[in-house]
C-alpha positions as CSV (number, residue, x, y, z in Angstrom):
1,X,-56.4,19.1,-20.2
2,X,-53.8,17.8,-22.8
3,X,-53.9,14.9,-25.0
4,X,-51.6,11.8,-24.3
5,X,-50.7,9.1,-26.5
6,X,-50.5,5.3,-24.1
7,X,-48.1,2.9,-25.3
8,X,-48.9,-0.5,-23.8
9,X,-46.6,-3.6,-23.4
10,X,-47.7,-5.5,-26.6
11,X,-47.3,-2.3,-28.4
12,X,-50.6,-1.0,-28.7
13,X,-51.4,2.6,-28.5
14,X,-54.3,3.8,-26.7
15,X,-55.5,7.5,-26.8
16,X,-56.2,9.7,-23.4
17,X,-56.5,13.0,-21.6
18,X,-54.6,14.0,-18.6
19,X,-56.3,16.8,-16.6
20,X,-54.2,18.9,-14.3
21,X,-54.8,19.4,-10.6
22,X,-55.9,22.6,-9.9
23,X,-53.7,23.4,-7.2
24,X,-50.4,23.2,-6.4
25,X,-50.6,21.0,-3.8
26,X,-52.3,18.0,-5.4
27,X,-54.3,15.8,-3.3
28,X,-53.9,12.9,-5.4
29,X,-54.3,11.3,-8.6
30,X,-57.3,9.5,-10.3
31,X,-57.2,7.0,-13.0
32,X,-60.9,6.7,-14.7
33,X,-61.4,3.4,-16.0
34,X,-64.1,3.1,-18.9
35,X,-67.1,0.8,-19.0
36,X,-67.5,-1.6,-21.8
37,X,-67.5,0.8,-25.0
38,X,-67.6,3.8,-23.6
39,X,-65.1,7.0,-25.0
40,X,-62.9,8.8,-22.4
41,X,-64.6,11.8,-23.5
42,X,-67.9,10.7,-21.8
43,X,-65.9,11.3,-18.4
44,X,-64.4,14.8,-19.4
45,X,-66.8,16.6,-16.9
46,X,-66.3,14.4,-14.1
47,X,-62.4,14.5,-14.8
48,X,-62.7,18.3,-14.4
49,X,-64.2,18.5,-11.7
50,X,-62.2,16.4,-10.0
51,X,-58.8,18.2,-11.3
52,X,-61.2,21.6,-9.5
53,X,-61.2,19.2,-6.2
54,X,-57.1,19.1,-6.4
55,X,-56.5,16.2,-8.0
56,X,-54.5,14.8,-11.5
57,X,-56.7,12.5,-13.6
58,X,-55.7,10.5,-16.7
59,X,-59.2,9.9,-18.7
60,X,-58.4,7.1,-21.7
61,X,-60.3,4.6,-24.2
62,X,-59.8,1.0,-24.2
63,X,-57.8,-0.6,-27.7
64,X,-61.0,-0.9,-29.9
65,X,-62.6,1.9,-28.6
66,X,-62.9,5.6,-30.2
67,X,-59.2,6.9,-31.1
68,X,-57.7,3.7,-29.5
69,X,-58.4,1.4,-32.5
70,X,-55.5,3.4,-34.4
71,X,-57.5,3.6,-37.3
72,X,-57.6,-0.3,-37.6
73,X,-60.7,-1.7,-39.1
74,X,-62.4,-3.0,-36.3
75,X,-63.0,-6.6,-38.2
76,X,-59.3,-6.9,-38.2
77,X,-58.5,-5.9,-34.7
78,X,-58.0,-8.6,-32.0
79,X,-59.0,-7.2,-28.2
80,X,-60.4,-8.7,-25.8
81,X,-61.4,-8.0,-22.1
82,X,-58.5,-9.3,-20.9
83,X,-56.3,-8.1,-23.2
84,X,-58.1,-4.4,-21.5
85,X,-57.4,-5.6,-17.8
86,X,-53.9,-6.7,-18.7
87,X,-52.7,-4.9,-21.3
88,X,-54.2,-1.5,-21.1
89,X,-55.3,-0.9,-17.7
90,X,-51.5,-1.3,-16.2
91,X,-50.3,1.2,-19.6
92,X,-52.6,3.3,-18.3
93,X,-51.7,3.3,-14.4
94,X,-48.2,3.4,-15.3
95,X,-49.0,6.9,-17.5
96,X,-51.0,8.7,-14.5
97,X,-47.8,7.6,-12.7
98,X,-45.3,9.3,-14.6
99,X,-47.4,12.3,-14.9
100,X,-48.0,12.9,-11.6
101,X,-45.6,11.3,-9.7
102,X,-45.5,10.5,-6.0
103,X,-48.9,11.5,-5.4
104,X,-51.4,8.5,-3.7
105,X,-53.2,7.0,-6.4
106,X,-57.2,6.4,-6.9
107,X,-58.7,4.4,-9.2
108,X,-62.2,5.3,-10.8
109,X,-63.6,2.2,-12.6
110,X,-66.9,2.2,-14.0
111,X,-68.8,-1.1,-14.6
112,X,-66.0,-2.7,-17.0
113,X,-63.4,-0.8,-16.0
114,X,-64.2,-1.9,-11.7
115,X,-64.4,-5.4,-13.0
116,X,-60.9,-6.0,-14.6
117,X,-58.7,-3.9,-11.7
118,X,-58.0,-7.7,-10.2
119,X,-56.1,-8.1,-13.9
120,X,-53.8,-5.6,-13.4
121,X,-49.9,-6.7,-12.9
122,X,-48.8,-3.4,-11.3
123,X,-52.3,-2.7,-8.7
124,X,-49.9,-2.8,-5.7
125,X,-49.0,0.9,-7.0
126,X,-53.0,1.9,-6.1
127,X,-54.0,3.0,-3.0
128,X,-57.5,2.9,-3.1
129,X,-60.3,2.2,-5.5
130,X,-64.1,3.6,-6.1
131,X,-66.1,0.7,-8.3
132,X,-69.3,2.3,-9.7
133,X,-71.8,0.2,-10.9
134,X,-69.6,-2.8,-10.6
135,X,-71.0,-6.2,-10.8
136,X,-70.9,-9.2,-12.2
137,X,-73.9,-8.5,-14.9
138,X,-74.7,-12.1,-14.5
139,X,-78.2,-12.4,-16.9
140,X,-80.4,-15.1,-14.5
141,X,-80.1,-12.2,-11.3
142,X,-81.9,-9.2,-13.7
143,X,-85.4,-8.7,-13.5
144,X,-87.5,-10.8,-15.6
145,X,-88.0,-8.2,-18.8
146,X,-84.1,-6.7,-18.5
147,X,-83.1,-10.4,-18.1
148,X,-85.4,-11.7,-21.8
149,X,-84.2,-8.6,-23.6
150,X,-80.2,-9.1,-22.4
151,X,-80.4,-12.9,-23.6
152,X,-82.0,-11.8,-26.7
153,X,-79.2,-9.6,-27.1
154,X,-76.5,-11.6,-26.3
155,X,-77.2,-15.0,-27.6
156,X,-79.6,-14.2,-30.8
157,X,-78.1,-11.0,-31.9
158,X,-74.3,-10.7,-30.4
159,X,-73.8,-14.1,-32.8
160,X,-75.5,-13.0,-35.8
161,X,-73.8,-9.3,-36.3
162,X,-70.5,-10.7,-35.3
163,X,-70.3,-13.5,-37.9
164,X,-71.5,-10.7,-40.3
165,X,-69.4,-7.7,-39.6
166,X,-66.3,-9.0,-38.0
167,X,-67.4,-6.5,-34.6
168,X,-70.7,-6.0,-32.4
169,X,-72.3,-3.0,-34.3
170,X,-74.0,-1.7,-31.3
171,X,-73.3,2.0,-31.5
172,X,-76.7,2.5,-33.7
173,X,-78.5,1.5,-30.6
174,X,-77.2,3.6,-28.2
175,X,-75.5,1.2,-26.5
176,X,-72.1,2.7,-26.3
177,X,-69.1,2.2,-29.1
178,X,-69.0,-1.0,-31.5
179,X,-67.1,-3.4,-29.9
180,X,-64.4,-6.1,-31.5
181,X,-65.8,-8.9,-31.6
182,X,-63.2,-10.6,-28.7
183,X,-64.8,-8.2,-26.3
184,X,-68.2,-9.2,-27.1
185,X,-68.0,-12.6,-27.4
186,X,-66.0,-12.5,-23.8
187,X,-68.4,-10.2,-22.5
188,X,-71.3,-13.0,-22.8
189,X,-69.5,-15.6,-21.9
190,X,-68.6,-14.0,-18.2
191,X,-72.1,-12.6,-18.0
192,X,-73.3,-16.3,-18.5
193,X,-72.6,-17.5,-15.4
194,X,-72.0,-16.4,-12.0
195,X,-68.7,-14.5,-11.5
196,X,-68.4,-12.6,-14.4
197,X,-64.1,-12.6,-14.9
198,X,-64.0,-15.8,-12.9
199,X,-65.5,-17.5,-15.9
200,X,-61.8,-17.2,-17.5
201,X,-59.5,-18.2,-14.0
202,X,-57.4,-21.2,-15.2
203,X,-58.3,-20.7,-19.2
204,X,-58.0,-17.3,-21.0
205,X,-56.4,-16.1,-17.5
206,X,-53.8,-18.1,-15.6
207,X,-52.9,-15.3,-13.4
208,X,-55.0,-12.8,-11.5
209,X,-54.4,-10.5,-8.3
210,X,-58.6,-10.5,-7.4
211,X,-57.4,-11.9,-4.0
212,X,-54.2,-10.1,-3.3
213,X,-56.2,-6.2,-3.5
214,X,-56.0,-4.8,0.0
215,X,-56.6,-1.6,-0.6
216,X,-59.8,0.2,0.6
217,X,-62.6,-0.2,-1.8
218,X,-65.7,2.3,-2.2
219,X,-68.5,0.5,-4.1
220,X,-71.0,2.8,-5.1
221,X,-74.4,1.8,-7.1
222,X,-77.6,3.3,-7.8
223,X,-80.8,1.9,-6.0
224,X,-82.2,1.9,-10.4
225,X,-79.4,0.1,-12.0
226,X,-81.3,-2.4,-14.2
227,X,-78.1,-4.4,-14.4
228,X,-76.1,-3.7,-11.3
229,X,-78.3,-5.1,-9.2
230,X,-77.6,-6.1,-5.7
231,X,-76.7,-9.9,-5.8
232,X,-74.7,-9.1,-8.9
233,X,-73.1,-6.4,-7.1
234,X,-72.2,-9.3,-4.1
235,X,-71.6,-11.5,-7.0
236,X,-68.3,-9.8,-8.3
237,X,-67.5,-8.0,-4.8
238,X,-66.9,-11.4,-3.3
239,X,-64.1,-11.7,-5.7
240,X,-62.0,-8.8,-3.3
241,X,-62.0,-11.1,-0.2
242,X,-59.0,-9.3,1.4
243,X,-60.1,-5.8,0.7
244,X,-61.7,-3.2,2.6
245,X,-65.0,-2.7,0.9
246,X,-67.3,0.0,1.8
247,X,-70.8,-0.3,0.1
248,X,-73.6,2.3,-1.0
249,X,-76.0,2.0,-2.9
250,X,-77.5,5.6,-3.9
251,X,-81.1,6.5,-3.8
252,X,-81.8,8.9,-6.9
253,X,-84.4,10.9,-5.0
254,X,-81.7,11.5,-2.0
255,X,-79.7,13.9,-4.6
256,X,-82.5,15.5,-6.4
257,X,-82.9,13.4,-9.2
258,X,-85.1,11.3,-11.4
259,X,-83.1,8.4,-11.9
260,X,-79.2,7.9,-12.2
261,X,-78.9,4.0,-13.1
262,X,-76.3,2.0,-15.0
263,X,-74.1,4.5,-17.1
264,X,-75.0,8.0,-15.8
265,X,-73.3,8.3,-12.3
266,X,-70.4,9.8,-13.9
267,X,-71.8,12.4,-15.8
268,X,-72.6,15.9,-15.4
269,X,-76.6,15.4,-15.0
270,X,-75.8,13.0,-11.8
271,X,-73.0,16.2,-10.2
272,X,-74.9,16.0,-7.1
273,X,-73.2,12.4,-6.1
274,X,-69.9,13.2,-6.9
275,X,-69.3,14.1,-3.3
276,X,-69.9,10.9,-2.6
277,X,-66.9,9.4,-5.1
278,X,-64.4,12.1,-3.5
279,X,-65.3,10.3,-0.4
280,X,-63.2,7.5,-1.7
281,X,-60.0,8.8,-3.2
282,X,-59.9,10.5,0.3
283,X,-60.6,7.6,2.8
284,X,-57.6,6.5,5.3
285,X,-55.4,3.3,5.2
């Protein structure tokens, strides 16, 4: 594992980690892709294990997040989702690229970072994708409580801390990194309505590549994800018309545990599905 310093096109750096197959005959590369305020570091374990499988995998944080805010208040930094699906997303590809070259490339996204791939100027240069936990998060398909406690959230707090602080403070919670305020706002916007991104086709976003993804596509959600669930998984996957999509949805008890569901199917507690995930950087076409 080394440390690698992301330069994307506006300038911005972003921090990551790049993990070296174990081998030396790589089966491939893996790009992880983070969900909404989450640190690459969350992902080291599954990144390691995956460099033990054989293959290279850049790990990274989104601009705002952890060491990608470059030690910019986060008040005074301007990010939003779309600057992460078209701005840092393709930095990032382009790094994985250069540092493993000519290897067939996978990319990992959780939640977030599944959502933005159709963003991406350069996703002709992946060959395949695994989305986990990947839908549109739209509030009115949750169940009843999850649904009252993400509008409470969202539209009574989200405003309030924002227009105090200058960011969403919603480390103290729990709930992942504080976020600049673009993100959040953005973030309950496209959770609003149906669609999630397609809330922003023909405003924020004049160009997208949703339609023009091929490539196969392994969907992978747990059977408990409060948000995740399965019409907001249909919801955004009806975005990828033209790809191949291959759905699962994982029943905890089937690999020995307890419960898996939004943001723990990529680390270490919830090993026992990572089979599962190497499934999809290893499918044909």
């Amino acid at each position: 594992m080394e440390k690698t310093v992301i330069t994307c096109e506006d300038g911005h750096r972003l921090i990551g980690h790049f993990f070296r197959p174990a081998t030396e005959s790589p089966r491939g590369a893996a790009l992880i892709s983070p969900a909404t305020g989450f640190r690459h570091q969350v992902y080291f374990s599954f990144a390691t294990w995956l460099s033990e499988q054989g293959f290279a995998v850049l790990t990274f944080s989104n601009r705002g997040i952890g060491d990608s805010r470059n030690h910019i208040p986060l008040a005074e930094l301007s990010a939003d989702l779309v600057d992460w699906g078209t701005l840092d997303l393709p930095a990032a590809l382009d790094q994985l690229i250069a540092l493993a070259p000519n290897l067939p490339v996978t990319l990992v996204g959780h939640s977030a970072g599944a959502q933005l791939i159709g963003l991406m100027p350069n996703f002709a240069r992946i060959d395949r994708y695994v989305l986990v936990a990947a839908s549109s998060g739209h509030f009115n398909n949750l169940k009843p409580k999850t649904r009252l406690a993400a509008k409470l959230m969202f539209h009574g707090w989200q405003p309030v801390s924002v227009a105090v602080k200058g960011y969403w403070p919603t480390k103290f919670i729990g709930f992942g990194e504080d976020l600049p305020a673009g993100v959040a706002r953005q973030w309950r916007h496209w959770c609003s309505s149906p669609g999630y991104v397609e809330n922003s086709f023909g405003k924020e976003i004049q160009q997208h590549h949703y339609g023009d993804i091929t490539a196969p596509v392994l969907s992978l959600t747990a059977t408990d994800d409060h948000i995740a669930v399965p019409a907001n998984v249909e919801d955004f996957l009806r975005l990828l018309p033209n790809a191949r999509i291959e759905k699962h949805f994982l029943e905890p008890a089937s690999f020995g545990l307890k419960e898996i569901g939004h943001s723990d199917l990529l680390r270490s507690r919830c090993k026992a599905c990572w089979p599962k995930i190497l499934g999809g950087l290893e499918c044909n076409g």
